[in-house]
Backbone as ProteinMPNN parsed JSONL, in Angstrom:
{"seq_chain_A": "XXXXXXXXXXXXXXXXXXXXXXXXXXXXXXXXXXXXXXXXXXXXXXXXXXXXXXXXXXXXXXXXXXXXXXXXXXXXXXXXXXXXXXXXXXXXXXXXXXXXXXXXXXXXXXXXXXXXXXXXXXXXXXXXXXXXXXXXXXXXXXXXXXXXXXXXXXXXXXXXXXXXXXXXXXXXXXXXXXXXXXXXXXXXXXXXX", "coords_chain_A": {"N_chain_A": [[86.908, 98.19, 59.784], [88.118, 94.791, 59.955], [90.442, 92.604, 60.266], [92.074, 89.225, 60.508], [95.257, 88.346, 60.448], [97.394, 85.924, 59.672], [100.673, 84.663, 60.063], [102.676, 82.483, 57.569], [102.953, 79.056, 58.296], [106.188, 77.591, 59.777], [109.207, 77.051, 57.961], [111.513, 75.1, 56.69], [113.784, 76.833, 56.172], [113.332, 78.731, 57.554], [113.161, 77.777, 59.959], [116.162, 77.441, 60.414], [117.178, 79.884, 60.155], [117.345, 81.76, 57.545], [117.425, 84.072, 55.315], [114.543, 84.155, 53.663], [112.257, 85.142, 51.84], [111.541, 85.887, 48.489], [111.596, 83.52, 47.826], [110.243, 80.503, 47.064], [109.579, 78.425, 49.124], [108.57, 75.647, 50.863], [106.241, 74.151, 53.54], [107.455, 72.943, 56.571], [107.251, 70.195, 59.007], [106.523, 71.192, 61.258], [105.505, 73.83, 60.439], [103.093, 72.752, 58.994], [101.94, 71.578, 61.468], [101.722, 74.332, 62.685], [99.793, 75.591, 61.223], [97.922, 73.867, 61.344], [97.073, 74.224, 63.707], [96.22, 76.993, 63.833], [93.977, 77.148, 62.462], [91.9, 75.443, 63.994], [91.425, 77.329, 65.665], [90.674, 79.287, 64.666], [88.578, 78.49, 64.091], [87.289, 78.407, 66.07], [87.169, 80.968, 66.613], [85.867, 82.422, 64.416], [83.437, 80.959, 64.049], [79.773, 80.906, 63.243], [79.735, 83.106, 61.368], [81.595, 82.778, 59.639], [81.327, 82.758, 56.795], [81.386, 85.392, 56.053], [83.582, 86.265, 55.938], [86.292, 87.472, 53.533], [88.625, 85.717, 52.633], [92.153, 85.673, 51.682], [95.212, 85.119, 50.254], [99.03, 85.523, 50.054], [100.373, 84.862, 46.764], [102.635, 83.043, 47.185], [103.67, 79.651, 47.984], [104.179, 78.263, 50.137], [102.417, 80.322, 51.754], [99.81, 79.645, 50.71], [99.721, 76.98, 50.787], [99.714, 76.883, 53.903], [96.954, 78.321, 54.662], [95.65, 76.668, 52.95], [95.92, 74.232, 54.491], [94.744, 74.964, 56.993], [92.231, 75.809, 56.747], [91.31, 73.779, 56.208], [91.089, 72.652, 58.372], [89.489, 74.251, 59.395], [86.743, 73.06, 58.7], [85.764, 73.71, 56.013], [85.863, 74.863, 52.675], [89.111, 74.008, 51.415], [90.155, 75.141, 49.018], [88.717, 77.609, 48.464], [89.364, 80.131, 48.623], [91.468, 83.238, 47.647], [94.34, 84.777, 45.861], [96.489, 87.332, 46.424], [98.67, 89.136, 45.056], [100.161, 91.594, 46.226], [100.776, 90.542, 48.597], [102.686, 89.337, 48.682], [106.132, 88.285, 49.486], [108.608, 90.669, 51.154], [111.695, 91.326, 49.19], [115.107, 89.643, 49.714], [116.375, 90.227, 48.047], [120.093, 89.369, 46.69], [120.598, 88.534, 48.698], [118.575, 86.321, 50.012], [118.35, 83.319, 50.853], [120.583, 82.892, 52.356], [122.129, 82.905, 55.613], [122.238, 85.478, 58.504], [124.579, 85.788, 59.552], [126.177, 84.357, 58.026], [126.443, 85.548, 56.183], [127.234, 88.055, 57.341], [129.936, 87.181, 57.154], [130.756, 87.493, 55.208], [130.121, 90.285, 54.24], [130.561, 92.203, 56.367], [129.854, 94.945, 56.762], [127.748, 95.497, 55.083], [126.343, 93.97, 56.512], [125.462, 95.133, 59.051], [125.396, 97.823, 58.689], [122.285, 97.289, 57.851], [121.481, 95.97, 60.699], [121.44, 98.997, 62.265], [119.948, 100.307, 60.281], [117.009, 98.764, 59.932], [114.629, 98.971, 58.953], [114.903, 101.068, 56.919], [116.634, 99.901, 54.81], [117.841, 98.264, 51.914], [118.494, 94.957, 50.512], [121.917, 94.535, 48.473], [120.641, 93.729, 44.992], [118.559, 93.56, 42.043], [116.077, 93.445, 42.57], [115.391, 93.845, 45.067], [113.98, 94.901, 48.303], [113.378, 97.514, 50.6], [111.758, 97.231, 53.725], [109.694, 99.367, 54.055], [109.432, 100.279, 51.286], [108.043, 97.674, 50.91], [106.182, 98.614, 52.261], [104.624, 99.949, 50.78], [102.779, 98.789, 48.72], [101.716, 96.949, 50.747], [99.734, 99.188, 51.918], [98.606, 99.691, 49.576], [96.906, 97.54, 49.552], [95.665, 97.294, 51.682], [93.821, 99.503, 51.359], [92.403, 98.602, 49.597], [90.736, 96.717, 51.167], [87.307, 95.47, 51.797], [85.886, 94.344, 53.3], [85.513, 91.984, 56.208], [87.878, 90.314, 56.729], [90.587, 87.618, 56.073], [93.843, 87.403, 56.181], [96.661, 85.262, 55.421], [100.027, 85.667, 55.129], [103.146, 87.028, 55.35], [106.096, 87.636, 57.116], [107.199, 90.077, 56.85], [105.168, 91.373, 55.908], [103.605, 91.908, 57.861], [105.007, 93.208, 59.407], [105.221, 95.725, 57.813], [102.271, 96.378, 57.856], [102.126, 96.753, 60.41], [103.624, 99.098, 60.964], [102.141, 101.044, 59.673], [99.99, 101.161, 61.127], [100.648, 102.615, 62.657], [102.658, 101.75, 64.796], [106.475, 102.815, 65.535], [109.197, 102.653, 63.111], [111.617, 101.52, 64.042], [110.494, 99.767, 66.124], [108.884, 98.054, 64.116], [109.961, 96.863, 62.735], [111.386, 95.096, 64.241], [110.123, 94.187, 66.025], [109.041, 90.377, 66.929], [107.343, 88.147, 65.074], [105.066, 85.855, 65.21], [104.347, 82.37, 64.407], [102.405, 80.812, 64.688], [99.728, 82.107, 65.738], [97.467, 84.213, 65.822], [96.854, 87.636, 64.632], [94.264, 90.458, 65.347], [93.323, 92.796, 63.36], [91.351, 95.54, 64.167], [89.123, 98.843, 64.624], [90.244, 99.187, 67.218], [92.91, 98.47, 67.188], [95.613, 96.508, 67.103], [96.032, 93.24, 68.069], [97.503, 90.468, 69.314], [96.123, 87.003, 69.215]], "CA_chain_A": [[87.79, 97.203, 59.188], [88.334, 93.397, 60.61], [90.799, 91.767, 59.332], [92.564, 88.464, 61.233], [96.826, 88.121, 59.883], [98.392, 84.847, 59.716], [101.801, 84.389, 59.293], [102.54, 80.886, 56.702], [103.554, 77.771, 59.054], [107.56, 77.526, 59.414], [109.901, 76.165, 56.978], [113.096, 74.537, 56.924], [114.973, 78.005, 56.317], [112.65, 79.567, 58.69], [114.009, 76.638, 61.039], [117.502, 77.743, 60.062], [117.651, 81.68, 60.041], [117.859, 81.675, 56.363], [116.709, 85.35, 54.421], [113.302, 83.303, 52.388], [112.395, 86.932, 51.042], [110.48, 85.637, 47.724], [112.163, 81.923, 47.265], [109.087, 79.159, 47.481], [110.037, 77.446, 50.344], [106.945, 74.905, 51.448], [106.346, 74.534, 54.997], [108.05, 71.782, 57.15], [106.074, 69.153, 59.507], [106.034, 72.109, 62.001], [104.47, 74.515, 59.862], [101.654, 72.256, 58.979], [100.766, 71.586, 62.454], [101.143, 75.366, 63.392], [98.321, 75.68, 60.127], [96.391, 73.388, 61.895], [96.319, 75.089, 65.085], [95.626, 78.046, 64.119], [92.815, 76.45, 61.621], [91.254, 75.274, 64.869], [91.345, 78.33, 66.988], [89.873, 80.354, 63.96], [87.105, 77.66, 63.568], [86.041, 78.851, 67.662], [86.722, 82.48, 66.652], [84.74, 82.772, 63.484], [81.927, 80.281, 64.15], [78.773, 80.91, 62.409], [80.289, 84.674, 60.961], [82.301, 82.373, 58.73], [80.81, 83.013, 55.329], [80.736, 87.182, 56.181], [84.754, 86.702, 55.3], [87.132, 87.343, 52.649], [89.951, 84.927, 52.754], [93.114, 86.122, 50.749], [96.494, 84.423, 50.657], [100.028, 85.479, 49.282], [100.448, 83.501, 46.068], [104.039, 81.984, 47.1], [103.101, 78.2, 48.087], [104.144, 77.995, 51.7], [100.907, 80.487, 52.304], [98.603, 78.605, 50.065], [99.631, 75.503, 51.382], [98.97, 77.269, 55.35], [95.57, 78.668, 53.98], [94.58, 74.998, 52.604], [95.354, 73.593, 55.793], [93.91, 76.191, 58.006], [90.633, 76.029, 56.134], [90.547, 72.352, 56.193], [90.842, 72.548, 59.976], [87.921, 75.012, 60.06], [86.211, 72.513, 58.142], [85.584, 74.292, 55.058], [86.649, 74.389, 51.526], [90.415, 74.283, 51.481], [90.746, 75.657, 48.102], [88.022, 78.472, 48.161], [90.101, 81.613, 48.704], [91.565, 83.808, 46.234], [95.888, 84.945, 46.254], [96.815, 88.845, 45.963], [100.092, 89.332, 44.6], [100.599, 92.329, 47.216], [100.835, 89.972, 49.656], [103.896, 88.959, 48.812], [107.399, 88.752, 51.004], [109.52, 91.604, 51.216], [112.22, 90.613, 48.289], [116.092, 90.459, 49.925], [117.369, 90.274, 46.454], [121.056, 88.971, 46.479], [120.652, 87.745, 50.424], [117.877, 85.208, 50.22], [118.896, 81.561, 50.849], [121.748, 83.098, 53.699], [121.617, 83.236, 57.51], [122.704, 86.65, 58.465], [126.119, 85.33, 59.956], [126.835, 83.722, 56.726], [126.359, 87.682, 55.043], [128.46, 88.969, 58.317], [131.3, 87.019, 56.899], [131.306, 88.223, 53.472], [129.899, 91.827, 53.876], [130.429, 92.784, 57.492], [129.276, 96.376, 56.566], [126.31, 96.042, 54.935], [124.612, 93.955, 57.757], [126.187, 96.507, 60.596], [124.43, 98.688, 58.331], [120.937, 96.838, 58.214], [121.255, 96.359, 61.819], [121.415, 100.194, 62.353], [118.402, 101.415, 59.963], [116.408, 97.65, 59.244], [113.607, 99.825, 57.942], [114.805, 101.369, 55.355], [117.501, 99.147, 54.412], [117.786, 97.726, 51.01], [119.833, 94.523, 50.404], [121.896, 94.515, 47.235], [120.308, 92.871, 43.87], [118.08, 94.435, 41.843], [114.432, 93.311, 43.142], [115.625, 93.711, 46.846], [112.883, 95.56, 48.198], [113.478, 97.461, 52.081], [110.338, 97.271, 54.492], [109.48, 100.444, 53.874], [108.907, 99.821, 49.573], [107.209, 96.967, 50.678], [104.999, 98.832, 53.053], [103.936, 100.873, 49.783], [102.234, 97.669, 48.406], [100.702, 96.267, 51.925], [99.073, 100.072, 51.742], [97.623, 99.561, 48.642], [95.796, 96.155, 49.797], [94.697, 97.231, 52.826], [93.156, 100.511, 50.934], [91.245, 97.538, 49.186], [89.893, 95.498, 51.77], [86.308, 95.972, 51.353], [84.858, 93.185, 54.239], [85.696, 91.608, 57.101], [89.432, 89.906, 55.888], [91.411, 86.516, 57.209], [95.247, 86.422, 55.48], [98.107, 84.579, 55.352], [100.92, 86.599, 54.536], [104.855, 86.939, 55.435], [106.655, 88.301, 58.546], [107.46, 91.542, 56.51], [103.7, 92.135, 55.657], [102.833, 91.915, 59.058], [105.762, 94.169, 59.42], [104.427, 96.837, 57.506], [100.845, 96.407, 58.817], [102.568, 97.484, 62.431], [103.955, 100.595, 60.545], [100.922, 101.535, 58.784], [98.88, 100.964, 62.072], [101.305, 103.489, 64.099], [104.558, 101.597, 64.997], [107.513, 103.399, 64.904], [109.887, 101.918, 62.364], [112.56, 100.044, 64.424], [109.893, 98.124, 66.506], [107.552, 97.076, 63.677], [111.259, 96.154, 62.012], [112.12, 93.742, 64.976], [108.884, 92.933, 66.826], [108.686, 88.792, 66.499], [106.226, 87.912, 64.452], [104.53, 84.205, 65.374], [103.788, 81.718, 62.941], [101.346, 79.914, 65.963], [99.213, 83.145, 66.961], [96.92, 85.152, 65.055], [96.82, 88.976, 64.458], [93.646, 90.871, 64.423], [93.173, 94.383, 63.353], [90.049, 96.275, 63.953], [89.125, 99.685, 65.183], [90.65, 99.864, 68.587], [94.415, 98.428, 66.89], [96.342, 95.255, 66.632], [95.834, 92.621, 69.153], [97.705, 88.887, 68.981], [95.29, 86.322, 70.047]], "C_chain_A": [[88.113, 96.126, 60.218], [89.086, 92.84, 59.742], [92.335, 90.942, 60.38], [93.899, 87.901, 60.182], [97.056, 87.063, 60.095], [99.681, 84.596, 59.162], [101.744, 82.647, 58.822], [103.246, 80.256, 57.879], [104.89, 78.095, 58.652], [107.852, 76.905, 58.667], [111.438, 75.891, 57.323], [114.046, 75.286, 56.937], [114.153, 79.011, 57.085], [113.777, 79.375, 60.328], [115.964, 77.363, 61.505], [118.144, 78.823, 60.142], [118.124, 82.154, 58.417], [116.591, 82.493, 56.009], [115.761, 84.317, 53.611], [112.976, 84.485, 51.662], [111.204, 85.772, 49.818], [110.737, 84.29, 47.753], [111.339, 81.348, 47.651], [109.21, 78.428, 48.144], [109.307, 76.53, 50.833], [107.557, 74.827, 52.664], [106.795, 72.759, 55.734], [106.857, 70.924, 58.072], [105.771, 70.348, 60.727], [105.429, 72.923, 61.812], [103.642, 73.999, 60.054], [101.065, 71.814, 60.146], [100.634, 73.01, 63.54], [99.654, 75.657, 62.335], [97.405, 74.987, 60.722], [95.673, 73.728, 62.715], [95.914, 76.251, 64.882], [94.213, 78.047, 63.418], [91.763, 76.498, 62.288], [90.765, 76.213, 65.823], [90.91, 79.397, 65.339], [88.438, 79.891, 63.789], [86.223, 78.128, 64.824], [85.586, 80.521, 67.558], [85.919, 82.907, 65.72], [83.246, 82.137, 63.368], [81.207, 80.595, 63.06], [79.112, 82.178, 60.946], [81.116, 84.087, 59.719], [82.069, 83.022, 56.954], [80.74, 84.688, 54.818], [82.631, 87.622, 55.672], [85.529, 86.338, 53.73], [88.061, 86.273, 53.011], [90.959, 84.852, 51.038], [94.115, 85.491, 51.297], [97.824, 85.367, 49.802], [100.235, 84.461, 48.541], [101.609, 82.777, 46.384], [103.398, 80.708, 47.87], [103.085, 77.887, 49.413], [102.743, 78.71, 52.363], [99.559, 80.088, 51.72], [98.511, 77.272, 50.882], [98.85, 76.155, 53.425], [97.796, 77.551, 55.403], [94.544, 77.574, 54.103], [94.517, 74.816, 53.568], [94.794, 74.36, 57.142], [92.021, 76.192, 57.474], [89.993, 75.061, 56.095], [90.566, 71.794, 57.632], [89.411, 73.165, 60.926], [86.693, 74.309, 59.523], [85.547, 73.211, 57.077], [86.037, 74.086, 53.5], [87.886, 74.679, 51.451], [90.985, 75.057, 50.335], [89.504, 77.143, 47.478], [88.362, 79.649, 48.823], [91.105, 82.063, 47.388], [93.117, 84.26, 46.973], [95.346, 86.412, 45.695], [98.188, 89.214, 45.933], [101.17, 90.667, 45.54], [100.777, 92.081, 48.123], [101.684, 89.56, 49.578], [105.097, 89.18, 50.06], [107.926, 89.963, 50.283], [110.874, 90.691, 50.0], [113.682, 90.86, 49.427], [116.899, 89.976, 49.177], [118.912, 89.457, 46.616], [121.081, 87.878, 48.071], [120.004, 86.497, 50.67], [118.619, 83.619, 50.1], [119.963, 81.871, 51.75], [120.958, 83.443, 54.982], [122.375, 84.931, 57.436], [123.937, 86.735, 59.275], [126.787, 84.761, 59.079], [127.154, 84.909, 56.036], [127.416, 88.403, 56.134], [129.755, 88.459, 57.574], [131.439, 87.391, 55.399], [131.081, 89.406, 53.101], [129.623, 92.187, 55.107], [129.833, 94.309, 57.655], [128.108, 96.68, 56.5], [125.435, 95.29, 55.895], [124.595, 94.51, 58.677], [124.934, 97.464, 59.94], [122.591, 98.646, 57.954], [120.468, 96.434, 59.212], [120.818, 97.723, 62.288], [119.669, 100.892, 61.86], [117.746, 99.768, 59.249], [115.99, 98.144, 58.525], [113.74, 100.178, 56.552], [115.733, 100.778, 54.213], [117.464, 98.418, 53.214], [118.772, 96.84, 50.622], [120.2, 94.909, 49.299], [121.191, 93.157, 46.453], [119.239, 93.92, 43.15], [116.469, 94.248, 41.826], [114.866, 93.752, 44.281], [114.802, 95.198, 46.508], [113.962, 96.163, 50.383], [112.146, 97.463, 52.636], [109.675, 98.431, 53.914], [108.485, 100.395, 52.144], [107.901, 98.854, 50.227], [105.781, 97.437, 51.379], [103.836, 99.712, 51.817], [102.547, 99.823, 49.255], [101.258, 97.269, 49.419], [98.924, 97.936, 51.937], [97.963, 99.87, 50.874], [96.983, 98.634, 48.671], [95.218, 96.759, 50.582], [93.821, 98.864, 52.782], [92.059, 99.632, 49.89], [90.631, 96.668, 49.76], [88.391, 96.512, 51.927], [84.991, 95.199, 52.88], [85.918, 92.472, 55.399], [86.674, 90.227, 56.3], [90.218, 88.243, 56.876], [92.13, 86.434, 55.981], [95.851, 86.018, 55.902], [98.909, 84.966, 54.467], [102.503, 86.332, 55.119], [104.703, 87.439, 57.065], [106.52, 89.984, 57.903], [106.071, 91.929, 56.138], [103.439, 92.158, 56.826], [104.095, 93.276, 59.64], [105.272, 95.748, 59.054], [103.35, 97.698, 57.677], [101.441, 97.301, 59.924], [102.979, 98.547, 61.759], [103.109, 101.3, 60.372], [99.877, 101.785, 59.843], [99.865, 102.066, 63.2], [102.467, 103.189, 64.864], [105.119, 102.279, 64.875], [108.563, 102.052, 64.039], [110.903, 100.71, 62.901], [111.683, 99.535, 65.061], [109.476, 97.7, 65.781], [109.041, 96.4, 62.907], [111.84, 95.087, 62.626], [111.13, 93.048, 65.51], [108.572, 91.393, 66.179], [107.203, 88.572, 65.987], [106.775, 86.407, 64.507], [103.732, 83.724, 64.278], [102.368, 80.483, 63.903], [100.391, 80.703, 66.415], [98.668, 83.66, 65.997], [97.206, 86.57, 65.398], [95.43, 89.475, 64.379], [93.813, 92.551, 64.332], [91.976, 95.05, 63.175], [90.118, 97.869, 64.076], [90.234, 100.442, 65.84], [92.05, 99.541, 68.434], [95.047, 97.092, 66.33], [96.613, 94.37, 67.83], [96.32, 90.759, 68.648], [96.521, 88.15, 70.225], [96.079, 84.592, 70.01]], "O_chain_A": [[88.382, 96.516, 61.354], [88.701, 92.547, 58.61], [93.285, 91.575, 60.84], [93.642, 87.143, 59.247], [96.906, 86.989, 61.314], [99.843, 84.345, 57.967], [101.09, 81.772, 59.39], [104.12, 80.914, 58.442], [105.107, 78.684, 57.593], [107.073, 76.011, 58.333], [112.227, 76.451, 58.084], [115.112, 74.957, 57.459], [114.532, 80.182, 57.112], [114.478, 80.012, 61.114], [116.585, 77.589, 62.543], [119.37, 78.925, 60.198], [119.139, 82.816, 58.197], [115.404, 82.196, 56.144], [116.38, 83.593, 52.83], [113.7, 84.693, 50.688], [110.297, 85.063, 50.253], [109.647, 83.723, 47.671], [111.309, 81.418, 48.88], [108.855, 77.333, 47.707], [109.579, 76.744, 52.015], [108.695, 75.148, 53.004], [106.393, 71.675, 55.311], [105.664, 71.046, 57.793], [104.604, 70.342, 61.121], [104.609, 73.214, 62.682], [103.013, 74.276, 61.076], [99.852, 71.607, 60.146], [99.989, 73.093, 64.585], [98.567, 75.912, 62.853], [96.217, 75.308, 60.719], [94.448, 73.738, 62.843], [95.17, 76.72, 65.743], [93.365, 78.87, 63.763], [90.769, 77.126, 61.924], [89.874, 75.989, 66.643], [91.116, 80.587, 65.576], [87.445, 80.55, 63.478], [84.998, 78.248, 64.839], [84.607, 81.154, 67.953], [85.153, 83.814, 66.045], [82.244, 82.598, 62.821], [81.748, 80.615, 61.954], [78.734, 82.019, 59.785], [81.33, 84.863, 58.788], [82.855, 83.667, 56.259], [80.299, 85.157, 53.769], [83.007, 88.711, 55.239], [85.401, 85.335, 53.029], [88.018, 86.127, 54.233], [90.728, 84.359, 49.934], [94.164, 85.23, 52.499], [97.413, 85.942, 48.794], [100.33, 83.325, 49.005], [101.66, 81.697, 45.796], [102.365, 81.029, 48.457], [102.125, 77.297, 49.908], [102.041, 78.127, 53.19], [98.455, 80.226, 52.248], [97.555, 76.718, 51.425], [97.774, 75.829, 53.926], [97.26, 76.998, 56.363], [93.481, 77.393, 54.697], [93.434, 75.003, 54.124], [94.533, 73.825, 58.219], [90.979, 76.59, 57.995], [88.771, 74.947, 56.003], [90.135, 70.69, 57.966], [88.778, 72.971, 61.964], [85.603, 74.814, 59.793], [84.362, 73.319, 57.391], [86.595, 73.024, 53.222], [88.01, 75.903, 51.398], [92.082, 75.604, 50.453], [89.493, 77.554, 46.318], [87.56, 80.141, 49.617], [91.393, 81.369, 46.413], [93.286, 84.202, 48.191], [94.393, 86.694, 44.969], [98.742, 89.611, 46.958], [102.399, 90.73, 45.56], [101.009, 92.982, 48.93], [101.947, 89.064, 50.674], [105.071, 89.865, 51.083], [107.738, 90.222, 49.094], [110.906, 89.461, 50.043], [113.698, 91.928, 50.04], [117.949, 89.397, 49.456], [118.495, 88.302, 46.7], [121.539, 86.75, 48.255], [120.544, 85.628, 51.353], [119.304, 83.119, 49.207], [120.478, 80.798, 52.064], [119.871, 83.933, 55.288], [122.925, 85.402, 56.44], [124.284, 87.851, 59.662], [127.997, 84.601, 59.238], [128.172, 85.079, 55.366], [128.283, 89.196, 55.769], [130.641, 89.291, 57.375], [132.469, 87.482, 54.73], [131.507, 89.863, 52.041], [128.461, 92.56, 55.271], [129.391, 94.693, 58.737], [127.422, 97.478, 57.139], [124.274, 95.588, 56.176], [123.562, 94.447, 59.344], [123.867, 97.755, 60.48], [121.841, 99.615, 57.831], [119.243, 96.322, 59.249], [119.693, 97.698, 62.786], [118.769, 101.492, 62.448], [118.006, 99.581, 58.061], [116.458, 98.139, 57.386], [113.146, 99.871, 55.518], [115.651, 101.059, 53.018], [116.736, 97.469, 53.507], [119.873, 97.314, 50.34], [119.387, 95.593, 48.677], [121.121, 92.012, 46.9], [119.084, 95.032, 43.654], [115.746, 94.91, 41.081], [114.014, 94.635, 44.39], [114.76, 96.023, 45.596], [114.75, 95.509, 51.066], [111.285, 97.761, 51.808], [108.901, 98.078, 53.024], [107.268, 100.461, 51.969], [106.741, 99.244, 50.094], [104.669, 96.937, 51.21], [102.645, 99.983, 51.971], [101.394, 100.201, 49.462], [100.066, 97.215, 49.116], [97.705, 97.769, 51.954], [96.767, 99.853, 51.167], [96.197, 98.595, 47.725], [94.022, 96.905, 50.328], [93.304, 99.368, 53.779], [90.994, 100.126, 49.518], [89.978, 95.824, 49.147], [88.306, 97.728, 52.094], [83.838, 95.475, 53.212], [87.136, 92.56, 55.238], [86.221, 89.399, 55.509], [90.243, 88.042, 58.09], [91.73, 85.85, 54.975], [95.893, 86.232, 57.113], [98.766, 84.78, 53.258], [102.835, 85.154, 55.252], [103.76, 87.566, 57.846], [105.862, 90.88, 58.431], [105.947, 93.152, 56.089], [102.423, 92.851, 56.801], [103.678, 94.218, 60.313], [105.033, 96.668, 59.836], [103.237, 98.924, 57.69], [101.12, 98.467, 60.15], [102.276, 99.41, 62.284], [103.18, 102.395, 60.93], [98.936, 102.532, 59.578], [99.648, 102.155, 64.409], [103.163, 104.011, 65.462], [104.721, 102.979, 63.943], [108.602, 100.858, 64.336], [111.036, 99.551, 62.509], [111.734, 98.343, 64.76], [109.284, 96.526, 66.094], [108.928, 95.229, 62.543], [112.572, 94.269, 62.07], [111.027, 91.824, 65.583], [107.968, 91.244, 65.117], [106.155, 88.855, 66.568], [107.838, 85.858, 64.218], [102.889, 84.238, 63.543], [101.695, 79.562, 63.443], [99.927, 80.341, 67.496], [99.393, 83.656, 65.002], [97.804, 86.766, 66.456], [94.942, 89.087, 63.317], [94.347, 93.3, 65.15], [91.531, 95.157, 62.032], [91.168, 98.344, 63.645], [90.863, 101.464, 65.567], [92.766, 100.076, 69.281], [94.916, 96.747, 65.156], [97.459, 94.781, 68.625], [95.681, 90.028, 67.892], [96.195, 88.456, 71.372], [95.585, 83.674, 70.665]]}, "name": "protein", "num_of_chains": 1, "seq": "XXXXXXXXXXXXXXXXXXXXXXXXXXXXXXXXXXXXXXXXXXXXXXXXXXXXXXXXXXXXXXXXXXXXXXXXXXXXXXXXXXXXXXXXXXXXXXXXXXXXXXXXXXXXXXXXXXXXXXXXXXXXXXXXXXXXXXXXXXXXXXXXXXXXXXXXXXXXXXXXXXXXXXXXXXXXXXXXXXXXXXXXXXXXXXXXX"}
């Protein structure tokens, strides 16, 4: 299995510390020129091998839009990849659109208490998903990759990935995930390039 992670270019509540969870957020002028760079630095790493990959996106728009322009950096077709709905974000149901100092002041408990266990943590609402649920989902994709893989996905899928690959739960729950840096995963593990 080969398969190279991209998190979507930043966005304005990326920018901000603001829960995005499923909300369509498009990507700010910094996103689109981390999409470009990493566009460029996939165009040296895949070279000729190009055509031997899959390319899958999360359908929410900020990783379509990173995708397009990542693909139109590798000089390729920008709109010839396919979305997988398991690629989605992690949902945090009632939380999304808050910073997590905006949620300290109105439910000091429950983020004490999603500090404590991130992992398995579920906000309230009734989609809110915790890492963990969502890792159920990332499972079932990456029990379907069939070929040598390049997505663009969330923080919390890349989250899960690190679980699924042998993390223990609180690092793959805090380790920073870069929106400038690829992921790949082969064999020998999980290596940012």
């Amino acid at each position: 299995m080969l398969i190279y992670m991209i998190r979507h270019g930043q966005t304005a509540w990326n920018a901000e510390g603001r829960l995005q969870g499923q909300k369509d957020i498009p990507l700010n002028d910094t996103g689109r020129k981390q999409a470009a760079g990493n566009g460029t630095a996939f165009k040296g790493i895949l070279g000729t091998t190009v055509s031997d990959f899959d390319f899958v996106a999360s359908p929410l728009g900020r990783t379509r839009e990173t995708m397009e322009i990542l693909r139109r950096a590798m000089g390729i077709d920008p709109l010839a990849y396919r979305t997988d709905a398991r690629l989605v974000e992690v949902s945090f149901g009632d939380w999304e659109g808050h910073t997590l100092p905006e949620l300290a002041a109105q439910a000091p408990e429950r983020v004490e208490e999603r500090r404590h266990a991130k992992w398995n943590f579920i906000p309230p609402g009734d989609d809110a998903e915790s890492y963990e649920i969502l890792s159920w989902r990332i499972a079932s994709w990456l029990a379907d990759v069939r070929q040598p893989t390049v997505c663009v996905s969330h923080g919390g899928v890349f989250r899960a990935a690190f679980r699924l690959h042998g993390m223990g739960e609180e690092e793959a729950a805090n380790t920073p995930i870069h929106q400038d840096r690829l992921l790949r995963i082969d064999a020998t593990g999980m290596h940012w390039l």
